[in-house]
Each structure stands twice: as structure tokens, then as C-alpha cells.
N, C-alpha and C positions, 0 to 999 in steps of 0.2 A: 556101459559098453567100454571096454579097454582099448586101449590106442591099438593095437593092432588090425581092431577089428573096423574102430573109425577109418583107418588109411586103407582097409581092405575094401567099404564100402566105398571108398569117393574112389579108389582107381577102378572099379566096376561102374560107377556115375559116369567115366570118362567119355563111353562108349557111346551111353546115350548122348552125353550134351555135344557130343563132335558131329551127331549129326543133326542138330538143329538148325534151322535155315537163318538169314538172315532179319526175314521178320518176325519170328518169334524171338528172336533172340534182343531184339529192337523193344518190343513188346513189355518182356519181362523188366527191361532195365526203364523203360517208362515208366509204368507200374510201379516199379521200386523207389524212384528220385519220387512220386506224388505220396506213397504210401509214407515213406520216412517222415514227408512233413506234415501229415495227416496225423501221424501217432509221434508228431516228435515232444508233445508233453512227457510222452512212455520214455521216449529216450532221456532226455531235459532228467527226470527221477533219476535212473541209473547212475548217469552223469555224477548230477548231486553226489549222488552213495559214496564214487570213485575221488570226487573232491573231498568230499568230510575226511576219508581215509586218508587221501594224500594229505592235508592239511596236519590233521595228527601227526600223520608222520616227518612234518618238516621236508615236503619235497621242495626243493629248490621253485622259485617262483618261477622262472622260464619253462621250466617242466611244468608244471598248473597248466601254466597258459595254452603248453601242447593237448593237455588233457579234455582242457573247457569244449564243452559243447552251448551252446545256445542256438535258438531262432535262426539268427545270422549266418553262424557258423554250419548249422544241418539246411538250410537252405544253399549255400555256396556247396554240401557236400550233395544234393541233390541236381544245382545245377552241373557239378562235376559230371554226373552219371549221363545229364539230358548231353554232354557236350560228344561224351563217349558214345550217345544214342546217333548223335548226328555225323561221326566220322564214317568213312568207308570200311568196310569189315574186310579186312583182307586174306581170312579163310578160306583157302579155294584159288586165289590169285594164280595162275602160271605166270611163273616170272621170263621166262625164257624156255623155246623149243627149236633146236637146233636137228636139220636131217642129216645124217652121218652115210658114207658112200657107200653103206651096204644097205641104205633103206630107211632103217631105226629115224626114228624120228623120239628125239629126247630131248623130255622138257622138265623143268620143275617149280614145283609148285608147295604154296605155305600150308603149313598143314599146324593143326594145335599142339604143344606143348606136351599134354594130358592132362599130370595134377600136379599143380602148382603148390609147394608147399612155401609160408611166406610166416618167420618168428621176429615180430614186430614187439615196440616196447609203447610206453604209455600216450598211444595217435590213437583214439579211434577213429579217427576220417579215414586212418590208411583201411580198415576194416571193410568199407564201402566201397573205396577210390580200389583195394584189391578185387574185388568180389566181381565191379561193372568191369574192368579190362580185362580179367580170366572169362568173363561169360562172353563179353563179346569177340573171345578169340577163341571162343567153342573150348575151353579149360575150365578143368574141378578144380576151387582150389580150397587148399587149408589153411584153415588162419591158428597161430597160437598168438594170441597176444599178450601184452604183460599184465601183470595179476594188476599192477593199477586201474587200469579200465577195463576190470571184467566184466560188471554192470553195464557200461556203456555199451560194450562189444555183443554183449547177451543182448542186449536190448534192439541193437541193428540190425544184428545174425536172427533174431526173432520175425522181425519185418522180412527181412529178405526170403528167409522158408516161407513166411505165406503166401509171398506172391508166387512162387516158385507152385506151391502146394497148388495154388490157382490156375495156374498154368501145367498140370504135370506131368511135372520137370522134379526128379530126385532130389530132396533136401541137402543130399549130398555132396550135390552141385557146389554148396560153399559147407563147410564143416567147419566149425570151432571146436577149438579145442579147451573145455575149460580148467581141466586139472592143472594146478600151477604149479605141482613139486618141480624142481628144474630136472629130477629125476627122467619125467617125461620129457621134458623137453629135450634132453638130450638121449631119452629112446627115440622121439620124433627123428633126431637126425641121422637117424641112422634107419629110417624105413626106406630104402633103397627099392625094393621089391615093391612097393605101389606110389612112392613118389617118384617124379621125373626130375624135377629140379628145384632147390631150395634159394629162397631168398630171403636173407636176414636185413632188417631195417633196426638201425638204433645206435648206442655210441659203441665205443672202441671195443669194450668187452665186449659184447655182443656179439657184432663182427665176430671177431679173434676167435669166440668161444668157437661160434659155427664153423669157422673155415676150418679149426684145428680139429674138431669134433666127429664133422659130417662125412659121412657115404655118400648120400644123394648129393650128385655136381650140385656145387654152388656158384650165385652170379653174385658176386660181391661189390656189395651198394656200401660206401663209405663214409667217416667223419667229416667233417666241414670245418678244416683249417685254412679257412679264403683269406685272402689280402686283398687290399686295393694298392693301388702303387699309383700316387698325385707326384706325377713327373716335372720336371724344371720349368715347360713352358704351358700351363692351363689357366683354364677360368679360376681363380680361387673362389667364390660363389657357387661354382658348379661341384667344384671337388668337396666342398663343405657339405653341400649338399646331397650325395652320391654317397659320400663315407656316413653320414647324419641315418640318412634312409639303411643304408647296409649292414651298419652294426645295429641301431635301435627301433628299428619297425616291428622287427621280433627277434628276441632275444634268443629264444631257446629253439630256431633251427637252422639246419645244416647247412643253408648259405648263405647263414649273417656272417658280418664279414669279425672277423677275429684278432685279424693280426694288421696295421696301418705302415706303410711303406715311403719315405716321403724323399724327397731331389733334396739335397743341403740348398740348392740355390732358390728354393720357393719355400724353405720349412721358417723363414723367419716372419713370411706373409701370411703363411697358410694357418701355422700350428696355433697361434694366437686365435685366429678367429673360430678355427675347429672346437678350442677349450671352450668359448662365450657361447658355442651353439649348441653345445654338448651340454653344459651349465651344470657341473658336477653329478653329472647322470652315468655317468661310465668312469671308472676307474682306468688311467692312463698308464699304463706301463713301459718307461724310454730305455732306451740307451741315455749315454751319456749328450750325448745333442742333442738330442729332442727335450732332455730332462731340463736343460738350459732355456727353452723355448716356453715350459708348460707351467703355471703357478702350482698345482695340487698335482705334478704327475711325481710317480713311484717310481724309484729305478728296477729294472727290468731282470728278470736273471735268462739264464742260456734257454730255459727251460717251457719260458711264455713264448717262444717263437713258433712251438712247434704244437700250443697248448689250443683245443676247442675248447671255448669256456661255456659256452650254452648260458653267458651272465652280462653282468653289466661291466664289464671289463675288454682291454682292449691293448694290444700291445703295439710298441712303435719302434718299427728300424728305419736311420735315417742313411742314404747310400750317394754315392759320389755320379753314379751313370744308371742308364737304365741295363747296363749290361749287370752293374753289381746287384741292380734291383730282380732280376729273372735270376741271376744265381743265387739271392737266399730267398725266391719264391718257391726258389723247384727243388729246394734244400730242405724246405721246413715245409711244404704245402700238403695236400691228403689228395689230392689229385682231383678237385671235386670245382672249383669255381673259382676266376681271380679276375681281375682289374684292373685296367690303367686308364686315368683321367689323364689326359694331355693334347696339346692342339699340335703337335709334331707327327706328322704323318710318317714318316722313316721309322719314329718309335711304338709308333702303336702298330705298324705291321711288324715292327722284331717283337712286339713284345704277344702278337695272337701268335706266329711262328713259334718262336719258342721256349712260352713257358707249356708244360709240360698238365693240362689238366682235362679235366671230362669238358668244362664250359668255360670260354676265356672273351673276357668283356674289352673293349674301348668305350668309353664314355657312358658308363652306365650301371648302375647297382647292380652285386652278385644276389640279391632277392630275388632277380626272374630268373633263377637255375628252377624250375616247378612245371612239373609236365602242366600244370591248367594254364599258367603263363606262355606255354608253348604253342600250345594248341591241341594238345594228345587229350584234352577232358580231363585227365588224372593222371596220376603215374603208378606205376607198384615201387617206386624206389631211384634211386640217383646211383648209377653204375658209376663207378672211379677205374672199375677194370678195363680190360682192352681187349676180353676177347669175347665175342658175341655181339655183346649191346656194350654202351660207353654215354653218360650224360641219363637226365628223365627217361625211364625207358617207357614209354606207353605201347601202343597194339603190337605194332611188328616184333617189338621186342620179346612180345611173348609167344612169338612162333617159331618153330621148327620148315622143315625141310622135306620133300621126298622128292625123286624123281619118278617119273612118269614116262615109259618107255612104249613107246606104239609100232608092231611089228607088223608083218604081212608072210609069215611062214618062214623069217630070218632061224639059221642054225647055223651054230660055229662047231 
């Protein structure tokens, strides 16, 4: 079947899956978190296929590690679904109903999306975590994923039609797309006529390609150039450990932290003990002070401040105030996740004021920017934009709008 015909079939699915109630729609995504771990050997294979390839091909280890499936990892993607099974379904909500002096009484209310279309790169968690918040906000949605994990994605998108087929509920409800010429992919962005809205997940090309590419509105989910900024008066022990967890818990996503920020009046306590705990695990990139500070650090060019490395590297500016610190955060940042360790209460409210991002910490790793850390179950994506959705967007983020007007024989 050619792409036109798959995105002509799921905006016809739309119809039906917008009116499915709350408990079937509860139903299906139970079904689905128990089936995945029932057949996740089936998955576990696929997996495999998409690692041998990538491994050939010399992808970067961070990248692997997005790709890996295991036990573990399809259990936390099951619990994701049961989490999205337990939130309130907010299709249907009237949000407000106001009576107007001729009678009208107008109200509005959330309504689905449609077909969600979503060109992701080598997640396949995003494949499921997409699949349960479009079902449970009554949306078709489309997956293209990247040719890396086509296996895997075949293999998920297979579980999910049966439960679907079990329940029936149109296959079409979740479509994949498996042809991987980019050819298609960039006919995809342009099926305006049965998708509603597209969301790219992955790094800067990606993005870039879609937003410059597409017809169908885009909600643009962004890179992860976070900082943390270990201000003049903090725990040095806590900052160690903040920056420790932020850059190296996982390497290869979007709000490990990238770029280190540090007060000159704390970099001669701090940076020392950062290196011992770091223990030549990450490649240090200074300025000129911090390079004075660091045994094994590199000097830094213009160019890593503004760099996501998705690696074991890590760059370091050191700043005289925290006013110099918010102006090269909001200079160099992607608008996505930042940080400030400090026991200065005047400075951690200037610095959630105004550094300029989706998610902005005091005392605490940029690792919980993750809709399941939120509480949303999942997310489709990390919005950096500002109009719609901004930050994890889970349920509401995938609703629209209509008004709802209740008259009694009104004419103008």
C-alpha cells in the first residue's frame, strides 16, 4: 500500500477511534502494556536485528543504548502505558461555559487532535509511549520511525494491531510506516489532507528537516543543550552529585546535561572534586579557568557551548555572577532543560525567572525533564516551542478545542 493510501486509511480510523469511550479505550491500553511483556522475546529478536545493524554500522554507543530493548526496559515501557491507563482521559472535558446576555450559553470543550503524525529516530519506547497517549486522547496516530529500529518498531506496532484486532478497533488506529527512502519521508510531510499535526522527535537535522519541509502544522520537540550552573554559595557534595547524575546516568538523551556552568568563587572547591568523581569518564572541555582547575581537561572552542553531544563529553564555562551565568545559558541553551545548584534563595528565584527554557531546575538533575517522571505515564516528545504545548507534553497536549454553543430559538 503506498503512503497516500496509508494516511488516507488512518484519517478515516480517526472517526471511529474519536468515539470510543473511556473504557474501551482503558481496555485496549491494558491489554497492550500485558501483551508486550507476554510476546516481549518477539520483541527482545527484533531488537537484536536493529543492534547487529547498528553495531556494523559503528553507531555511536549513546545512540545503542537509545536503541536497546530488554526485559527491563519493555517492562518500564508497559508500565508507561498502565500509568497513561490510570490518568483522567480528558476527551470530552468542558472546560468553561459562560451565558452571554442574549441567552447562548457557551462553553468549550477538549476534543482529539485526529491523526497524529510523529517521524522519530532510533527510540523504540517512543513507538508505544506514542501509540498509548494518541489512543487515550481518541487520535490515529502515524509512526515513521528510523530505519535503525525497524525491527523493533515492527515488532511493537505487531502486538499493538492485535490487541486492537481483539477489540475491533481499525489497525489503523496506530500505522507504521516501514518504507525508509527519506523520499517518503518527506512525502509524509507533506500529507496535509489527512494529517492534523506532525511531531518530529530526534536531533537537530531532524527537527530542521521537518520544520523546513512540512505542510502539516508542526509542534517542535527540540535538541538538549542543558546546563547546570553550581553557583558561589552550594553544597559542593550535592552539586557533584547533580552534575554526576545529569551528564552520566544516560548519555545519549535530550536532558543530560551538556554543557557545566560554574561561580569562579566555588570552581577552586568544586572542579577538583567534579574530576575524582567523574574519574576520566567524560572528556572536560574549559575555558581558560576552569582548564587551570582540571588535570586531563581540554581547552574548549566557541563552538562546544552551544554543542548537544549525545557522548561522554562535557563543556565548562566559568562566570563571575549568576547574572553572567543566565546570560550564556539563554545565549547558548535549546530552550529544553537548565539548572542551578545553590543555597542563595534571591538566586535561584532570578535564575527559574529568567533563564528562558521549557523546564528550569533549582537543586536538582535536568534527567526528570520525562513526561513518566512527571506523572503524564509518557510523553510524545519534549516541546522547546511556546505556542500550544511547551516542556513533556502528555494528554492535554494532544487535544484540540471546539466550542459548544447551546441556544433556545437565538437569531441575529
Amino acid at each position: 500500500m503506498d503512503l497516500k493510501e496509508l494516511c488516507k486509511n488512518a484519517n478515516e480510523a480517526k472517526y471511529t477511534v474519536a468515539k470510543l469511550d473511556t473504557n474501551t479505550k482503558n481496555k485496549v491500553l491494558l491489554e497492550t502494556a500485558e501483551r508486550l511483556i507476554k510476546e516481549s522475546k518477539a520483541i527482545i529478536e527484533g531488537n537484536n536485528r536493529d543492534l547487529d545493524r547498528a553495531k556494523k554500522n559503528n553507531m555511536p554507543q549513546g545512540l545503542q543504548d537509545r536503541l536497546l530493548l530488554d526485559e527491563s526496559r519493555i517492562e518500564g515501557i508497559a508500565e508507561g502505558i498502565r500509568q497513561v491507563d490510570a490518568l483522567d482521559d480528558p476527551i470530552g472535558e468542558v472546560t468553561s461555559m459562560k451565558k452571554r446576555p442574549n441567552g447562548l450559553e457557551i462553553g468549550k470543550k477538549r476534543v482529539p487532535m485526529g491523526v497524529v503524525g510523529v517521524i522519530y529516530e532510533a527510540r523504540p519506547n517512543v513507538t508505544a509511549d506514542v501509540f498509548s497517549l494518541c489512543f487515550k486522547t481518541s487520535n490515529v496516530c502515524i509512526l515513521k520511525g528510523g530505519s535503525d529500529a525497524l525491527e523493533s518498531n515492527k515488532a511493537i506496532v505487531s502486538v499493538i494491531h492485535k490487541v486492537l484486532e481483539d477489540n475491533n478497533i481499525p489497525t489503523y488506529a496506530c500505522t507504521l510506516i516501514e518504507d525508509n527512502d527519506r523520499a517518503t519521508t518527506t512525502e509524509f510531510m507533506k500529507m496535509k489532507e489527512y494529517v492534523d499535526v506532525l511531531i518530529p522527535r530526534g536531533g537537530a537535522g531532524l527537527i530542521r528537516s521537518v520544520v523546513e519541509n512540512a505542510t502539516i502544522p508542526v509542534i517542535e520537540t527540540g535538541t538538549g543543550n542543558c546546563h547546570v550552573y553550581v553557583d558561589a554559595t552550594c553544597d559542593v557534595k550535592t552539586a557533584v552529585d547533580i552534575v554526576e547524575n545529569a551528564k552520566t546516568q544516560r548519555i545519549g538523551v535530550c536532558n543530560a546535561c551538556e554543557s557545566l556552568v560554574v561561580h569562579k568563587d566555588i570552581m577552586d572547591e568544586f572542579l577538583p572534586e567534579l574530576e575524582k568523581r567523574l574519574n576520566n569518564r567524560v572528556e572536560l572541555r574549559c575555558d581558560e579557568r576552569s582548564l587551570d582547575k582540571i588535570n586531563k581537561g581540554v581547552k574548549a572552542t566557541s563552538e562546544d557551548y552551544s554543542t548537544e553531544y549525545l557522548d561522554y563529553i562535557m563543556s565548562i564555562k566559568t562566570v563571575d555572577s549568576v547574572d553572567e551565568a543566565i546570560s550564556h545559558i539563554n545565549a547558548n541553551n535549546t530552550g529544553h532543560s537548565e539548572s542551578i545548584v545553590s543555597d542563595n534563595y534571591e538566586n535561584v528565584q532570578k535564575f527559574l525567572n529568567e533563564v528562558d527554557a521549557a523546564c528550569v531546575y533549582a537543586n536538582a538533575s535536568t534527567r526528570f525533564t520525562d513526561g513518566f517522571e512527571f506523572g503524564f505515564g509518557a510523553e510524545i516528545g519534549i516541546s522547546t516551542q511556546k505556542l500550544h504545548a511547551r516542556g513533556p507534553m502528555g494528554l492535554e497536549a494532544l487535544t484540540s478545542s471546539k466550542y459548544i454553543i447551546y441556544g433556545n430559538g437565538q437569531i441575529r
